[in-house]
Backbone as CSV, one residue per row, in Angstrom:
resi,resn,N_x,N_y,N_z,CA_x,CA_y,CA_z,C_x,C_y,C_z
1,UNK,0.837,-1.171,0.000,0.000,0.000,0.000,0.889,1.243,0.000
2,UNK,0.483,2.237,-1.069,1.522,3.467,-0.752,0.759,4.457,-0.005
3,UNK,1.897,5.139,0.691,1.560,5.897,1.643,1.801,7.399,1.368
4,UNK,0.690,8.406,1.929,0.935,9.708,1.574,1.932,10.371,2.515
5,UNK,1.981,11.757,1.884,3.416,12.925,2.664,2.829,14.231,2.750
6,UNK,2.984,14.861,3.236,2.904,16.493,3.361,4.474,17.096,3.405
7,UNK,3.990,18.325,2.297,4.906,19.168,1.754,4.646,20.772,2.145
8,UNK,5.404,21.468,1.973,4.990,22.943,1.754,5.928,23.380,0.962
9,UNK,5.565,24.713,0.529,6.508,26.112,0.340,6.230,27.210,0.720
10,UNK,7.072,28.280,0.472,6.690,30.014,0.344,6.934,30.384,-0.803
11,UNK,6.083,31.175,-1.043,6.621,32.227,-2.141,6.404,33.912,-1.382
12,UNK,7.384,34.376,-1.553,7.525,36.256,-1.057,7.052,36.534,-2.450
13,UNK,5.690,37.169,-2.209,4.994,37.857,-3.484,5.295,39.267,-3.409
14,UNK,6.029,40.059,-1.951,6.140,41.271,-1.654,7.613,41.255,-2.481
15,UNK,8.786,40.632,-2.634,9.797,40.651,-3.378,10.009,39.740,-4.868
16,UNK,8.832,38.945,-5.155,9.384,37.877,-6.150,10.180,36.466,-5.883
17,UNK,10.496,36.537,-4.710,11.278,35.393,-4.502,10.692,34.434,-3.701
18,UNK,11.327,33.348,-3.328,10.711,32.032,-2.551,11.602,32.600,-1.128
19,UNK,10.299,32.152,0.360,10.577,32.842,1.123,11.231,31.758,1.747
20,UNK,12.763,32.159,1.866,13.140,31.015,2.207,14.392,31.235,4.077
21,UNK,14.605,30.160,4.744,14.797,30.525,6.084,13.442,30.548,7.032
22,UNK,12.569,30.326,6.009,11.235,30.727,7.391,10.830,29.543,8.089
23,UNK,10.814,29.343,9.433,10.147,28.588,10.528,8.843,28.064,10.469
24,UNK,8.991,26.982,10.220,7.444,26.096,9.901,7.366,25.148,10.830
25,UNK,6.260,25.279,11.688,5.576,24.343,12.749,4.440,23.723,12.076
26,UNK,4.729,22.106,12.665,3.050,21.728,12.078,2.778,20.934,13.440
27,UNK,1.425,21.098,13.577,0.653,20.296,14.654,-0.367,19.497,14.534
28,UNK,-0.772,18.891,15.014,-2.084,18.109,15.185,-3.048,18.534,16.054
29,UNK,-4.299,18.814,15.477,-4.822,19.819,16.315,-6.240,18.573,16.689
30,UNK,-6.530,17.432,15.828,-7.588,16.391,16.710,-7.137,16.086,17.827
31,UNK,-8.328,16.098,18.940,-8.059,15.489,20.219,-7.110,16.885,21.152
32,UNK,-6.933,18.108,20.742,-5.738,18.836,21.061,-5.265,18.992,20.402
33,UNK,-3.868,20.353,20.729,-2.986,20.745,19.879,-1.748,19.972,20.114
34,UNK,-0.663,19.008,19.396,0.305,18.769,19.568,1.487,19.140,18.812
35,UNK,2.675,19.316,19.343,3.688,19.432,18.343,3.915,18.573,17.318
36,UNK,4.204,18.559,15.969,4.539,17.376,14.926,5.857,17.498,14.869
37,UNK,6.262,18.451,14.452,7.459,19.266,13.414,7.757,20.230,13.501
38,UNK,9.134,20.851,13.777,9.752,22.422,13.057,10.536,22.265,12.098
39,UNK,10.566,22.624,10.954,11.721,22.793,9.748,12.129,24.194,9.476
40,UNK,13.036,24.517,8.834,13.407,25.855,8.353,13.382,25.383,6.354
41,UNK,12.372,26.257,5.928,12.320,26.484,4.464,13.997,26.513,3.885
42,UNK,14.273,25.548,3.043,15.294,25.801,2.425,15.551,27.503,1.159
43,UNK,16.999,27.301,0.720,16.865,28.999,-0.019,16.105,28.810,-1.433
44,UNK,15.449,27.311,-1.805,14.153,27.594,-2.710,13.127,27.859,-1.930
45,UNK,12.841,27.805,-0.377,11.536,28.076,0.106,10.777,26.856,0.325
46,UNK,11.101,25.956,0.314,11.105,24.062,0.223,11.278,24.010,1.655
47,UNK,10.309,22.890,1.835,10.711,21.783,3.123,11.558,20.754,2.014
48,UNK,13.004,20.322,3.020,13.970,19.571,2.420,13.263,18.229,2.397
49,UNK,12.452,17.526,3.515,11.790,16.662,3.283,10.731,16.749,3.518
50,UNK,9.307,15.685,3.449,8.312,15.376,3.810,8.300,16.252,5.325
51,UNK,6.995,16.593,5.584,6.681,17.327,7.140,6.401,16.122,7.860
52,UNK,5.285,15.439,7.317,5.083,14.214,7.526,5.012,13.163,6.458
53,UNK,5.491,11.938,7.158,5.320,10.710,5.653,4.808,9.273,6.910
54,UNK,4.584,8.235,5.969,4.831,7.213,6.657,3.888,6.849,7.783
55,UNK,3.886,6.412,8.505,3.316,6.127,9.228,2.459,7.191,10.924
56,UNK,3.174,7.954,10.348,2.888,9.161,11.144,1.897,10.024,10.154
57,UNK,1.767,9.609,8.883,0.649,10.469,8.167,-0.290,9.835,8.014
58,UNK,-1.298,10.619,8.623,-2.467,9.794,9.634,-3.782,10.616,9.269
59,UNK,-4.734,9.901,8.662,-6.322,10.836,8.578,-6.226,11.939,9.852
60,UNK,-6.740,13.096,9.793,-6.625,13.677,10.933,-6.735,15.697,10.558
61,UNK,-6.690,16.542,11.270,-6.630,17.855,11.114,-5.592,18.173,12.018
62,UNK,-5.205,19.227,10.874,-3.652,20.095,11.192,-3.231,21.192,11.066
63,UNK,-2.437,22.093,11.715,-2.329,23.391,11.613,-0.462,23.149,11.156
64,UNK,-0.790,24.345,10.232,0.862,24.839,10.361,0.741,26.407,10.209
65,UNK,2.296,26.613,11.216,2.751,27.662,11.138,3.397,28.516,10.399
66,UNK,3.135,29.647,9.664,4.548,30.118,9.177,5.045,31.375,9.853
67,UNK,6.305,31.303,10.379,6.322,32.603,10.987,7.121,33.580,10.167
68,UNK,6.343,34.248,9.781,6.740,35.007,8.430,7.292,36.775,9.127
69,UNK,6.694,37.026,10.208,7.502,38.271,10.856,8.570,38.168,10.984
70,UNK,9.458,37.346,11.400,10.802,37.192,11.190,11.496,36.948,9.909
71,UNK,10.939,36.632,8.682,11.450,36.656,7.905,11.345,38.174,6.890
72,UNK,10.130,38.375,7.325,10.153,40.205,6.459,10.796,41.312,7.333
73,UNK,10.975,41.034,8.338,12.090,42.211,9.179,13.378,42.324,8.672
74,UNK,13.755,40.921,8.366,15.106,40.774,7.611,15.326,41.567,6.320
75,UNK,14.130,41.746,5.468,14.266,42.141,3.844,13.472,43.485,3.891
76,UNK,12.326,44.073,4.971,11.888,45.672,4.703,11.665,45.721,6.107
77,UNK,11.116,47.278,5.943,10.988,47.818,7.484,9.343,47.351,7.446
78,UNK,9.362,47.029,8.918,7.643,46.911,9.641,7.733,47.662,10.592
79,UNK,6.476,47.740,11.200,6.299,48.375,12.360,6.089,47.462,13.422
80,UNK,6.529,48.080,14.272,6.761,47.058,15.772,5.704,45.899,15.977
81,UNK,4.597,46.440,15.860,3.453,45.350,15.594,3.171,45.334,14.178
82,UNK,3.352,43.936,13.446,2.908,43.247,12.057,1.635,43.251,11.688
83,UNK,1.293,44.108,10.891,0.014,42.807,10.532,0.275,41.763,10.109
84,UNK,1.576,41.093,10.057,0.955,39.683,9.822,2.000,39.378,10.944
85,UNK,2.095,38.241,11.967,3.188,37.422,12.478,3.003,36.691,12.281
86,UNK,2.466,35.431,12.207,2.248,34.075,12.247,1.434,34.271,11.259
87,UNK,1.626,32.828,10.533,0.155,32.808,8.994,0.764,31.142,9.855
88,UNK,-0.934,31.122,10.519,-1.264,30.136,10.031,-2.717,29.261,9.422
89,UNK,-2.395,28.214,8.866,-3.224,27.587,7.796,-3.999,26.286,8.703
90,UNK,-5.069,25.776,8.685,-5.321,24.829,9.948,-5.996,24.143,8.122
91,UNK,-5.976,22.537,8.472,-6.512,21.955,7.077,-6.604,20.463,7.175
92,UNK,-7.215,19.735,6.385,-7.796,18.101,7.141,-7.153,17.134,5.939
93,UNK,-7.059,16.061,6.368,-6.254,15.194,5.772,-6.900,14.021,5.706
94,UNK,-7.816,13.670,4.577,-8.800,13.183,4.438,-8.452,11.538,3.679
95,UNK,-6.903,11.393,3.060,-6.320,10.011,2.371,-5.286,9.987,2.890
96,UNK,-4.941,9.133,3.465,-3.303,8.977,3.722,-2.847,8.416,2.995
97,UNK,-2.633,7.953,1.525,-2.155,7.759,0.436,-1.707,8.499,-0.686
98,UNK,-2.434,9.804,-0.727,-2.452,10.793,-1.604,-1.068,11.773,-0.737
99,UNK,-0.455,12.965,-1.763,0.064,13.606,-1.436,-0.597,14.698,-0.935
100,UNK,-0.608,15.932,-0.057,-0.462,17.064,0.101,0.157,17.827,0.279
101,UNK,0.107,18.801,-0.439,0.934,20.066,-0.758,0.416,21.426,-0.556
102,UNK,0.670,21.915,0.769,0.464,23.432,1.030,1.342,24.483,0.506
103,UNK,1.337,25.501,-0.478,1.873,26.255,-0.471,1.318,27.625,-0.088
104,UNK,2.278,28.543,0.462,1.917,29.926,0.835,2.630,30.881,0.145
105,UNK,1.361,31.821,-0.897,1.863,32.986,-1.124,1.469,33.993,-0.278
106,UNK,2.811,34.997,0.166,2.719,35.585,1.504,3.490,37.323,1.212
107,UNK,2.834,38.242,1.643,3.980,39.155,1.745,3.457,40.134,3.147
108,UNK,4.035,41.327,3.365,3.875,41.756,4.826,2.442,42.100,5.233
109,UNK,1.315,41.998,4.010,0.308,42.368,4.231,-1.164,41.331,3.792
110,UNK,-0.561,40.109,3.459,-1.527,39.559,2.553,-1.040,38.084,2.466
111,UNK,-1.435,37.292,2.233,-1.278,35.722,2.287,-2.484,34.769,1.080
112,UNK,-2.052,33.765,0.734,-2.928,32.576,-0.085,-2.394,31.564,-0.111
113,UNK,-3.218,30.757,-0.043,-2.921,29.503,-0.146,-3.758,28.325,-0.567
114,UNK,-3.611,27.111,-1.004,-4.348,26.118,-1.289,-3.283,25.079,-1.503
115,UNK,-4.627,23.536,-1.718,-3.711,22.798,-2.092,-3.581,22.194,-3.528
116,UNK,-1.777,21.807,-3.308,-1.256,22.135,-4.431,-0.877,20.592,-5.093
117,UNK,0.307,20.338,-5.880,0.263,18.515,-6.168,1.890,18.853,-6.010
């Protein structure tokens, strides 16, 4: 039987580029919130691997984090308070065979996302 994975990316729509260095938490939010995962986006903006694969990718609902205030302080000025700090995406996982793929287009004021293949 093959088994599904969860993926992400960024894309910085405020510069053109893939937002990459940014801090991604994912959790499990059935039954409670638990920790899964932290990765750091590689400099395409890529998780280097699967968030989850295997046997740990499990029917279920999940949140991830992106903490994207730390990554736009680095490249323009904000103001002390963001409108955005955290983007996060909460979303259900309905085959554990199939892939999913979250990507986030994000910049200091605005965010999208869906899923992707």
């Amino acid at each position: 039987m093959e088994q599904g994975f969860l993926t992400t990316h960024v894309l910085d729509i405020y510069s053109g580029t893939p937002g990459k260095n940014i801090k991604v938490d994912l959790y499990s939010i059935a039954g409670g919130r638990k920790k899964i995962n932290t990765i750091i986006l590689n400099h395409e903006g890529r998780s280097e691997k699967p968030l989850l694969e295997g046997k740990d990718f499990v029917i279920g609902e999940y949140e991830l984090v992106f903490y994207v205030y730390n990554y736009f302080k680095e490249i323009t000025e904000l103001p002390k308070i963001p409108f955005l700090n955290e983007v996060v995406i909460k979303f259900g996982i309905s085959d554990n065979k199939e892939h999913y793929h979250i990507p986030l287009l994000v910049s200091p004021w605005s965010y999208s996302t869906y899923r992707g293949s």
